[in-house]
GULO-554554 format. One line per field, with one value per residue (C-alpha): residue in three letters; residue number from 1; x, z, y. Coordinates in pm, 1 decimal, padded with zeros to 6 digits. Each point is the difference from the previous one (the first is absolute). Example, Ala and Ser with C-alpha at 12.3 -4.5 7.8 and 13.67 -1.06 7.14 Angstrom:
BEGIN
type = (ALA, SER)
seq = (1, 2)
u = (01230.0, 00137.0)
w = (00780.0, -00066.0)
v = (-00450.0, 00344.0)
//
This chain:
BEGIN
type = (UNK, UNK, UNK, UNK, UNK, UNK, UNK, UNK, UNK, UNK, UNK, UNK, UNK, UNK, UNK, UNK, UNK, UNK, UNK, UNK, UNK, UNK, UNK, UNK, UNK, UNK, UNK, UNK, UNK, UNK, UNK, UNK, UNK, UNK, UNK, UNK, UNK, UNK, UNK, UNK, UNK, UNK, UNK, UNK, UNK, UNK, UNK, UNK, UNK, UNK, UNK, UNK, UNK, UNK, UNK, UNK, UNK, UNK, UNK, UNK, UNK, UNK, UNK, UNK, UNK, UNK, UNK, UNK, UNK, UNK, UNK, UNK, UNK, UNK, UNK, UNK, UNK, UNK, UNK, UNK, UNK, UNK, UNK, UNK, UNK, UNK, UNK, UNK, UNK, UNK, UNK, UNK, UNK, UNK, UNK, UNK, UNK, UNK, UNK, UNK, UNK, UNK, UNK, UNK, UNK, UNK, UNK, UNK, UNK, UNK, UNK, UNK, UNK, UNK, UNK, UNK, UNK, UNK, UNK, UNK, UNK, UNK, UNK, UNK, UNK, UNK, UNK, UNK, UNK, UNK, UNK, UNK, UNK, UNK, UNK, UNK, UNK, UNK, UNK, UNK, UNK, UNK, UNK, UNK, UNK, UNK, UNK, UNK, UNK, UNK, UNK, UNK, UNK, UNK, UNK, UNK, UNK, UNK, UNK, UNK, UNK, UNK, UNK, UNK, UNK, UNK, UNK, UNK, UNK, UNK, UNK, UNK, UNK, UNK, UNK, UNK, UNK, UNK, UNK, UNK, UNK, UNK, UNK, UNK, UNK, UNK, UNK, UNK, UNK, UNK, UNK, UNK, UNK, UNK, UNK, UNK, UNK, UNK, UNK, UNK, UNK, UNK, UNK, UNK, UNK, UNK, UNK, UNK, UNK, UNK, UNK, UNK, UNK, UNK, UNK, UNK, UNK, UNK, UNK, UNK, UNK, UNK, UNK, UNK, UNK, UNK, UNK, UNK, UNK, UNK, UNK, UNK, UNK, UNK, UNK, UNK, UNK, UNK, UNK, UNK, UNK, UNK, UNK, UNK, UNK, UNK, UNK, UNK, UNK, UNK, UNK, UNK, UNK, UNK, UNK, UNK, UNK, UNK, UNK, UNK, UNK, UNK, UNK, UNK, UNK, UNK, UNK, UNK, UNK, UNK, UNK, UNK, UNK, UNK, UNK, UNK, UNK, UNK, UNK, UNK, UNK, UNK, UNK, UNK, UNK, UNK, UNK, UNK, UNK, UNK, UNK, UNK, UNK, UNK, UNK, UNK, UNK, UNK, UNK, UNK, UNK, UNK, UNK, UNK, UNK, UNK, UNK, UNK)
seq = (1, 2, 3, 4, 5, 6, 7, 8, 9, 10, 11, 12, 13, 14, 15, 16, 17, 18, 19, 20, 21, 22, 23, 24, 25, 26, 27, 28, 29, 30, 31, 32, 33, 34, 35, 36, 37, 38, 39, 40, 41, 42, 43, 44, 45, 46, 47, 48, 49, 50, 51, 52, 53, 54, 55, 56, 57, 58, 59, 60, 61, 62, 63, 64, 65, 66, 67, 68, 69, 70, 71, 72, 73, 74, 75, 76, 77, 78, 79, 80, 81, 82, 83, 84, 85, 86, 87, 88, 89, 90, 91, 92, 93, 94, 95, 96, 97, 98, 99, 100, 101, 102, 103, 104, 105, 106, 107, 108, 109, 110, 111, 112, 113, 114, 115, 116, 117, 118, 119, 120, 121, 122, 123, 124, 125, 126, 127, 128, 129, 130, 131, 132, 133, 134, 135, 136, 137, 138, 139, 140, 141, 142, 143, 144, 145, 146, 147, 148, 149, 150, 151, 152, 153, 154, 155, 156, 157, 158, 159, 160, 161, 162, 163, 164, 165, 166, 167, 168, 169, 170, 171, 172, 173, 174, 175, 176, 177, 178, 179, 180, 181, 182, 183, 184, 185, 186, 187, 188, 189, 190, 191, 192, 193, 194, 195, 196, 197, 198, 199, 200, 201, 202, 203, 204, 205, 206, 207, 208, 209, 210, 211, 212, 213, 214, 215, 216, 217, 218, 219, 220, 221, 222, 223, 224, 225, 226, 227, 228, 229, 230, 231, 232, 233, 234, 235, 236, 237, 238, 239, 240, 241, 242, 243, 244, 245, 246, 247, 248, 249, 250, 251, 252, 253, 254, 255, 256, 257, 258, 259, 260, 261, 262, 263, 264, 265, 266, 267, 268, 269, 270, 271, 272, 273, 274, 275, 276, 277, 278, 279, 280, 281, 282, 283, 284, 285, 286, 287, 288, 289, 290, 291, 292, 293, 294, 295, 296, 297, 298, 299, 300, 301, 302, 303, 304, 305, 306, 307, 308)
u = (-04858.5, 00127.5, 00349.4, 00008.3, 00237.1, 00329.7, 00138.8, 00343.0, 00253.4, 00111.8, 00321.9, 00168.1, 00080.1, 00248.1, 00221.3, -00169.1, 00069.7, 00143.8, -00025.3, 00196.4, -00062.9, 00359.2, 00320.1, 00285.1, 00242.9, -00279.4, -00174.8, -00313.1, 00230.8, 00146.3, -00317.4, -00149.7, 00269.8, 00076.3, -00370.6, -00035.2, 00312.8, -00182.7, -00316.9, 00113.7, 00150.7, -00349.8, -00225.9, 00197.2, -00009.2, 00244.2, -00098.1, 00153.5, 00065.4, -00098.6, 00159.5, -00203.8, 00095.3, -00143.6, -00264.8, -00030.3, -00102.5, -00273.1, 00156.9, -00018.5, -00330.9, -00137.0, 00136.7, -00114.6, -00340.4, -00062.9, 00176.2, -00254.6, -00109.9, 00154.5, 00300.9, 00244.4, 00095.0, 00057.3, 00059.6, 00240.0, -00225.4, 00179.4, -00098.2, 00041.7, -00194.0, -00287.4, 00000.1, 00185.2, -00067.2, -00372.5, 00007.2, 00265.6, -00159.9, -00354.5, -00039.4, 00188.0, -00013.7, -00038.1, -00243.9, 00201.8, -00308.1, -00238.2, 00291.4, 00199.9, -00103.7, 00245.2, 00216.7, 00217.2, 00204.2, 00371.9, 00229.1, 00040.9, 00312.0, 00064.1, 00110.4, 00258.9, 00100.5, 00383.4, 00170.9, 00337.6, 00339.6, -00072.3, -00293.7, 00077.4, -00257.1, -00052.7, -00306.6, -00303.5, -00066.3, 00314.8, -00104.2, -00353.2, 00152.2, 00241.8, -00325.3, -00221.5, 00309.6, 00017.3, -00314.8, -00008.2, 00387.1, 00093.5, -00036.6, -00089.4, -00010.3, -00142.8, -00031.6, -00237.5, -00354.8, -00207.3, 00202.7, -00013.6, 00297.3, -00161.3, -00313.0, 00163.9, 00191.4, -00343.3, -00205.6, 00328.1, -00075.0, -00315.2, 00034.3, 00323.2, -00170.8, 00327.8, 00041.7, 00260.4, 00088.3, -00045.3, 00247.6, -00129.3, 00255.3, -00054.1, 00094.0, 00160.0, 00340.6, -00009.2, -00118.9, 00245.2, 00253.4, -00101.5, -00103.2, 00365.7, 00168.2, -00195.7, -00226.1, -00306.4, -00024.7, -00204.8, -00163.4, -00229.4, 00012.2, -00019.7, 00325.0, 00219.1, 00047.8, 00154.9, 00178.0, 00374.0, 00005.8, -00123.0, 00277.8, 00235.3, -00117.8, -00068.9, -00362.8, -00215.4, -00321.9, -00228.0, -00298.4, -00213.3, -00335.0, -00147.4, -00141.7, 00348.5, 00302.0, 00234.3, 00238.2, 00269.6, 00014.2, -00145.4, 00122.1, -00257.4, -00291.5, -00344.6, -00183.3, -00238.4, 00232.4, 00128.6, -00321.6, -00251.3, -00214.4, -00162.6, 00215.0, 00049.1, 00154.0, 00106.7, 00029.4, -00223.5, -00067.6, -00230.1, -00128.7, -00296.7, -00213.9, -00222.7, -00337.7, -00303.0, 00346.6, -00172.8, -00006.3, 00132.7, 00355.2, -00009.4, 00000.9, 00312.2, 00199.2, -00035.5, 00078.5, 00292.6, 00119.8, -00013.7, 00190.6, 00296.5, -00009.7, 00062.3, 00267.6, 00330.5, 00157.1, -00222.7, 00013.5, 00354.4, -00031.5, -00311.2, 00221.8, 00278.4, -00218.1, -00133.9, -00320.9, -00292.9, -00149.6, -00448.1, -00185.2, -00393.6, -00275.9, -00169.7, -00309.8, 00233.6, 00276.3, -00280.4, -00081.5, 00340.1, -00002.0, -00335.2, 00133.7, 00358.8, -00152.3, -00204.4, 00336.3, 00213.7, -00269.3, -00017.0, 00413.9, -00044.5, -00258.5, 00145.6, 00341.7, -00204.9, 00183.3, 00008.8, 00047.1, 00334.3)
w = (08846.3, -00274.0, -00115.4, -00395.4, -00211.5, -00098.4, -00349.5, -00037.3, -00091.9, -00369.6, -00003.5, -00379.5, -00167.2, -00236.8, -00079.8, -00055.9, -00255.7, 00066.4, -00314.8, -00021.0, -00272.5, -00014.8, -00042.1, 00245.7, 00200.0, 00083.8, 00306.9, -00113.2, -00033.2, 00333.3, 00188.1, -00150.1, 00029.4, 00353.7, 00117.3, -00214.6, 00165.6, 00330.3, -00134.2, -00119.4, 00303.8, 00170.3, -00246.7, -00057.4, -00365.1, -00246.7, -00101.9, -00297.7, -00152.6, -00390.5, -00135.2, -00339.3, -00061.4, -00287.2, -00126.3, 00335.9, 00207.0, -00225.6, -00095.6, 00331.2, 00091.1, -00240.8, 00036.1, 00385.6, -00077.7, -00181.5, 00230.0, 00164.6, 00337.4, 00213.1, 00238.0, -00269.4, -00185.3, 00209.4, -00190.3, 00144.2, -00008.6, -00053.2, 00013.4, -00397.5, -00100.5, 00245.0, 00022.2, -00299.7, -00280.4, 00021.9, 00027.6, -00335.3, -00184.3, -00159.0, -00101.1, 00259.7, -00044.7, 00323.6, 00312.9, 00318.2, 00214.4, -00166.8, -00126.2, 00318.0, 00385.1, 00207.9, 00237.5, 00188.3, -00023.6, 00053.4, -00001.0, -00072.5, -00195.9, 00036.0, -00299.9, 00042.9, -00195.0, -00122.3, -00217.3, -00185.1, 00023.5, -00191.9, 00194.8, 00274.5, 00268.8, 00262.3, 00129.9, -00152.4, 00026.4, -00193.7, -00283.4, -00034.1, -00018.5, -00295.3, -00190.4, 00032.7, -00109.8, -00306.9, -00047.6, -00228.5, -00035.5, 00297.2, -00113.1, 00242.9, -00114.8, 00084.0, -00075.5, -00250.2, -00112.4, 00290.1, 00242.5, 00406.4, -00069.5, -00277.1, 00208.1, 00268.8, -00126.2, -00156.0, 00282.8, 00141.4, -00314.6, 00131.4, 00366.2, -00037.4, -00362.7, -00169.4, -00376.9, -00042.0, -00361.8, 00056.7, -00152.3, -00037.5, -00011.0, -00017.4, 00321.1, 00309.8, -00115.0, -00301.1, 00209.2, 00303.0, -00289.4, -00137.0, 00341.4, 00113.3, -00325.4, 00040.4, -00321.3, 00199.3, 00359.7, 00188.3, 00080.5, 00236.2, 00104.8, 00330.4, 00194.9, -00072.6, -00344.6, 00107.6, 00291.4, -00101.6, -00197.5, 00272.2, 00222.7, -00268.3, -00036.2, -00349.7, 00042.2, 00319.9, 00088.3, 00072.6, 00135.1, 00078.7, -00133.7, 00316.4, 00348.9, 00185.6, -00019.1, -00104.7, 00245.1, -00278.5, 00022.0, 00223.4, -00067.1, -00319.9, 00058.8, -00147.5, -00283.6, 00269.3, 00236.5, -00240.2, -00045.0, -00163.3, 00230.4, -00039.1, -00302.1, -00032.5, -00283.7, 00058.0, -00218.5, 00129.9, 00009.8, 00045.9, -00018.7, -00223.2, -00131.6, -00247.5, 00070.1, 00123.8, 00214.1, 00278.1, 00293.6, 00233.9, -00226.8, 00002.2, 00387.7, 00020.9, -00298.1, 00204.7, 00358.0, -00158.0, -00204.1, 00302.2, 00213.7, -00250.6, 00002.2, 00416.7, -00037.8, 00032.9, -00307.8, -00207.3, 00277.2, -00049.9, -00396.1, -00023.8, 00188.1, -00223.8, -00261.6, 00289.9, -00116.3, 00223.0, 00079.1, 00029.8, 00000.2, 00005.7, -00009.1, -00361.4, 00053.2, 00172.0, -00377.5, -00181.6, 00101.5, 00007.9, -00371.2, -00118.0, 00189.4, -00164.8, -00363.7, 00069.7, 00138.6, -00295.0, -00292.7, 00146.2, -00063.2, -00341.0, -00127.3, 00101.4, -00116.3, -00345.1, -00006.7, -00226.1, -00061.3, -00281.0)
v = (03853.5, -00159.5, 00118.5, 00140.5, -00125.5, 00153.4, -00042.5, -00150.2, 00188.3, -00033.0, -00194.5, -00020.6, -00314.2, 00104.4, 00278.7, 00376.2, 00248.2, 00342.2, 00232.9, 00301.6, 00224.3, 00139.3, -00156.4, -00123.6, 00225.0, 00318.1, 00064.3, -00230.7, -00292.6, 00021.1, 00086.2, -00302.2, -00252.7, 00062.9, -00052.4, -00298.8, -00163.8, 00064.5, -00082.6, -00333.7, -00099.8, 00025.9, -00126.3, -00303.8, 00031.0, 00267.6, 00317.8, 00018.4, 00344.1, 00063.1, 00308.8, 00139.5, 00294.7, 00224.9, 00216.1, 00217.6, -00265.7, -00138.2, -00327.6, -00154.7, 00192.6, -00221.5, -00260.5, 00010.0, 00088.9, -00301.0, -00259.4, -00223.9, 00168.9, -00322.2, 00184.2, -00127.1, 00309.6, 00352.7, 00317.6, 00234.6, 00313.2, 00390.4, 00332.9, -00008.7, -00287.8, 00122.5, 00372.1, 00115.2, -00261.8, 00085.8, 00388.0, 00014.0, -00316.8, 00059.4, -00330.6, -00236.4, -00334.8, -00154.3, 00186.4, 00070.6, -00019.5, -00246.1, -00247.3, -00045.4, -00047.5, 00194.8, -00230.4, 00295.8, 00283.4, -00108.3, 00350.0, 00292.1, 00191.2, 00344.9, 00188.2, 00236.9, 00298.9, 00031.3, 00270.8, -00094.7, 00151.1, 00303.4, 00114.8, 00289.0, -00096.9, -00095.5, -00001.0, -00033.3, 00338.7, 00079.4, -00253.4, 00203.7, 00298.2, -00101.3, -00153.6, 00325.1, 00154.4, -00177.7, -00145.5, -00275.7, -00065.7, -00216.2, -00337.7, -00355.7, -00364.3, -00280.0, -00360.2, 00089.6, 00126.3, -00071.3, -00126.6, 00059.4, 00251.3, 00195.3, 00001.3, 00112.2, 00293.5, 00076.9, 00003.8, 00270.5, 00159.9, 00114.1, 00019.4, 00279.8, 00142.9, -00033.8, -00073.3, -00293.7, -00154.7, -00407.7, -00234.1, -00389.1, -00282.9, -00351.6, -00118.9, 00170.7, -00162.5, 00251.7, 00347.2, -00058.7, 00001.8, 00333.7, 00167.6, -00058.1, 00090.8, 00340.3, -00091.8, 00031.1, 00248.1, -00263.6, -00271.3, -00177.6, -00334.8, -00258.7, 00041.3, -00301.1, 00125.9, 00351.5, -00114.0, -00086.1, 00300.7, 00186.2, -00109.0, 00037.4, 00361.4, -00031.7, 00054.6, 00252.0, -00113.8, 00298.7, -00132.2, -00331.7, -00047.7, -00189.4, 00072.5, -00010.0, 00023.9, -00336.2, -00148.2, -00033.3, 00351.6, 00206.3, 00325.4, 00029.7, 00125.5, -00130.2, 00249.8, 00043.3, 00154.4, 00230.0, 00201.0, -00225.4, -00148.6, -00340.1, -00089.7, -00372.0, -00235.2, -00347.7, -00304.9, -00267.3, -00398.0, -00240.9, -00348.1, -00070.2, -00330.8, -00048.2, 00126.4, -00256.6, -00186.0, -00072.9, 00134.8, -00207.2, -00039.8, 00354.5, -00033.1, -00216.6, 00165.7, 00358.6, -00177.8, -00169.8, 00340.8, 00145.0, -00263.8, 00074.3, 00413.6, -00076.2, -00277.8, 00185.3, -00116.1, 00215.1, 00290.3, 00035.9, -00002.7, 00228.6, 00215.4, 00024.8, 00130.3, 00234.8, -00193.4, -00004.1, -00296.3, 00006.4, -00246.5, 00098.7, -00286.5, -00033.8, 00258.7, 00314.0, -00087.0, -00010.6, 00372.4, 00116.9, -00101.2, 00185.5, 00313.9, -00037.0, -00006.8, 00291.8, 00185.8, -00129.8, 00031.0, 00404.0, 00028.1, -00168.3, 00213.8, 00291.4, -00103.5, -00075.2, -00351.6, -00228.1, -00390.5, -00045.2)
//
């Protein structure tokens, strides 16, 4: 019986695009620039990272929707420019499922939930108690309208029925200020952020928005565990091409992403950022994407949120 024909594996011939729509020093930057060292380093050609920032996301959306579908330009995919942008944006500019073929989903970053100096909890329980007592006064910031850590608090919001006053800034920079000069009562935020004030005792983390607990510190307890059941919010990333890329350098992009999330070196920095590393084949991110938007777009309606 004659033996079928495998296709060769897709093997780049010059160096590949990474866009990330935010810029340098966040979470996004360093997820992406430690798998495209490792990434490199296997593909035998750089994976250079491109940082355009602006507009929510949308700038390099675009600008990754209309790349030629060759393996040369990656998108660095997040739960804002695929499951918020869409829900808060009637008229979008790019289409996170008809523009894009997903590659896979590269980590996960649990938001956590942090009250400033002047805030007498600590618990969460404590915290829900002062907001019912006051509805509407306690304030939280975040990094501005629409971002994971207005989302997030949002999505609280609802799950402990509280009624909290939100506070945009432009940047986390800007609210981390505020939140520990006692201008705003909280925050929420990935974990590398809130850390060194945390240890400094300047700021108390109450609660953490994901499955589990974090290994950075243990002795916090996840929303879940604190009487709401089932409540998840993380931060996530992923790789993304062009749509019509075809299939088979879709194949070797996702092996070689996933190569890098095992190699130790990006392990050990995932884990710093008590970042989660994934990695899913194309098809499974493709439905954790469709089932994210429909989670998100039900917090941004609710929350009645809007684009600036």
């Amino acid at each position: 019986m004659p033996m079928q024909a495998q296709a060769q594996p897709w093997t780049p011939v010059k160096p590949i695009r990474l866009i990330v729509p935010y810029g340098p020093g966040g979470s996004s930057d360093v997820i992406a620039r430690s798998i495209a060292a490792e990434m490199s380093r296997n593909l035998g050609q750089q994976v250079i990272v491109d940082n355009k920032g602006g507009g929510q996301g949308i700038v390099a959306m675009q600008d990754a929707a209309r790349a030629t579908p060759d393996g040369y330009t990656m998108v660095l995919g997040h739960v804002g420019t695929l499951a918020v942008n869409p829900a808060m944006m009637p008229r979008l500019p790019y289409d996170p499922e008809k523009d894009y073929a997903p590659v896979t989903l590269l980590a996960k970053v649990p938001m956590v939930f942090a009250v400033g100096p002047g805030v007498n909890a600590r618990s969460l329980a404590d915290f829900v108690s002062l907001a019912k007592a006051k509805p509407g006064k306690l304030t939280y910031g975040s990094a501005g309208n629409g971002s994971a850590g207005h989302l997030a608090f949002e999505m609280l919001k609802v799950t402990v029925h509280a009624d909290l006053l939100h506070v945009p800034y432009k940047g986390t920079g800007a609210q981390m200020t505020d939140l520990l000069a006692g201008n705003i009562d909280a925050a929420a935020a990935g974990l590398p952020g809130f850390l060194p004030h945390v240890k400094a005792g300047r700021l108390r983390i109450l609660a953490i928005g994901a499955g589990q607990r974090l290994p950075a510190i243990p002795d916090v307890p996840t929303v879940a565990e604190q009487g709401y059941p089932g409540f998840e919010s993380s931060q996530w990333f992923g790789l993304l091409v062009p749509a019509r890329t075809p299939t088979v350098v879709v194949e070797r992009l996702h092996a070689e992403a996933v190569k890098a999330l095992n190699s130790p070196a990006v392990r050990h920095r995932l884990a710093e950022d008590s970042s989660t590393p994934m990695g899913q084949g194309p098809e499974e991110f493709a439905r954790f994407i469709r089932t994210e938007r429909n989670r998100w777009g039900a917090v941004v309606r609710s929350a009645n949120v809007k684009a600036n």
